[in-house]
C-alpha positions in Angstrom: 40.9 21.9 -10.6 37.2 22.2 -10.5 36.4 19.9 -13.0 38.1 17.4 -11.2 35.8 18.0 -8.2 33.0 18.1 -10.0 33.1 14.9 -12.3 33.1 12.6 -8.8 29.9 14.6 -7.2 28.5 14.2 -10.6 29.2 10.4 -10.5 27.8 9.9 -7.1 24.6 12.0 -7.5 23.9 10.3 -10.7 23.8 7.1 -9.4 22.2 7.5 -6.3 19.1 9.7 -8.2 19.3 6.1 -10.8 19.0 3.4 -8.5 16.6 5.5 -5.9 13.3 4.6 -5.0 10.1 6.4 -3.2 7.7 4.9 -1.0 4.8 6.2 -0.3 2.4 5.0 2.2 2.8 2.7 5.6 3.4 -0.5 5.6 1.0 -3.3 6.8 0.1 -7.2 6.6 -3.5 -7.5 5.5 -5.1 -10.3 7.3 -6.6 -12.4 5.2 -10.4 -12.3 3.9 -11.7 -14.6 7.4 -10.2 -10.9 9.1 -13.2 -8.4 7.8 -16.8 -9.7 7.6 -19.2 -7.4 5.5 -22.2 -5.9 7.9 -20.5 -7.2 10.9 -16.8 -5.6 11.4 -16.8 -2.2 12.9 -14.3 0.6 12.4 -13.6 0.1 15.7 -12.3 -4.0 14.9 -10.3 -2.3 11.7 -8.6 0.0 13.6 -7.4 -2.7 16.3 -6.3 -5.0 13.1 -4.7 -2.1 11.1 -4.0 0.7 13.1 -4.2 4.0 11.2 -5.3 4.5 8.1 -3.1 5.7 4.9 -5.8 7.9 3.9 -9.7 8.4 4.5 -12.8 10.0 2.6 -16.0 9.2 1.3 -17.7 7.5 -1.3 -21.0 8.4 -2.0 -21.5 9.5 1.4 -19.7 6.7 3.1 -17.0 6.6 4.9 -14.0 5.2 3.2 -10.2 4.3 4.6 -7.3 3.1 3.2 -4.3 1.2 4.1 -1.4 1.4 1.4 2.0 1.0 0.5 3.8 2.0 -2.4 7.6 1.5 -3.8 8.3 3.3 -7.2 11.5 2.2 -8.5 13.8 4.3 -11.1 15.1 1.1 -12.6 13.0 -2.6 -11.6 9.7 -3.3 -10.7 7.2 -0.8 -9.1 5.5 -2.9 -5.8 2.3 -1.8 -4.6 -1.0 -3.2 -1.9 -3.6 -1.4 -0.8 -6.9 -2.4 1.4 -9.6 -0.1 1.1 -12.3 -0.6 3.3 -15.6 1.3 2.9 -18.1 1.5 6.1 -21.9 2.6 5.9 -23.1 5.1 8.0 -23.1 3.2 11.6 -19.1 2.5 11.3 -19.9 -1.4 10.2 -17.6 -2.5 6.8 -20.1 -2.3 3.8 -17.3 -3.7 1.4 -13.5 -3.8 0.8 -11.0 -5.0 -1.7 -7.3 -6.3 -0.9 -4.9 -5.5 -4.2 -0.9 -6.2 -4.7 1.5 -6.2 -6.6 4.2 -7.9 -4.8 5.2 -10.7 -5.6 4.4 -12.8 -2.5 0.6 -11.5 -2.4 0.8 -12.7 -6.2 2.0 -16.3 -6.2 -1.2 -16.5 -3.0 -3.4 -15.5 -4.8 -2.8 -16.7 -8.2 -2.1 -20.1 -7.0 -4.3 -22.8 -9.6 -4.9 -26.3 -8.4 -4.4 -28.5 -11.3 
């Protein structure tokens, strides 16, 4: 009688633990690169554009925030972006890099004229 309970719980667990994914991170749209000059946007602009930051902390003595999102799959393709955005010491953007994964970041940016 058991067994017969068990082997359908078994079933269901299995397949939801198989075809689960994790996300980790909050999602956001970056902007585009016209969105965040170096030596001119302030946190202050970032934070209006982005809201809160993913995670923050320093890089050599600069501050440093991030914005990311990230989907691990079990089974299909792992999607991830981040912008991380690193400010000198009066709050103005000293550099930053936009990365992704997905697959509409990807066909933007790896667009070639012919």
């Amino acid at each position: 009688m058991k067994a017969k309970l068990y082997l359908p719980s078994l079933i269901v667990f299995l397949t939801l633990v198989l075809s689960s994914c994790a996300t980790v991170g909050n999602e956001f749209s970056y902007l585009g690169s016209s969105s965040i000059t170096i030596d001119k946007t302030t946190k202050q602009d970032v934070f209006k554009m982005y809201g809160e930051p993913f995670r923050v902390g320093h890089d050599n003595g600069d501050m440093r925030w991030t914005y990311g999102l990230y989907k691990y799959r079990v089974f299909g393709e792992t999607e991830t972006k981040d912008l991380i955005i690193t400010f000198d010491h009066d709050g103005i953007v000293k550099s930053y890099t936009y990365n992704s994964s997905f697959k509409q970041d990807k066909s933007k940016f790896l667009h070639v004229n012919d």
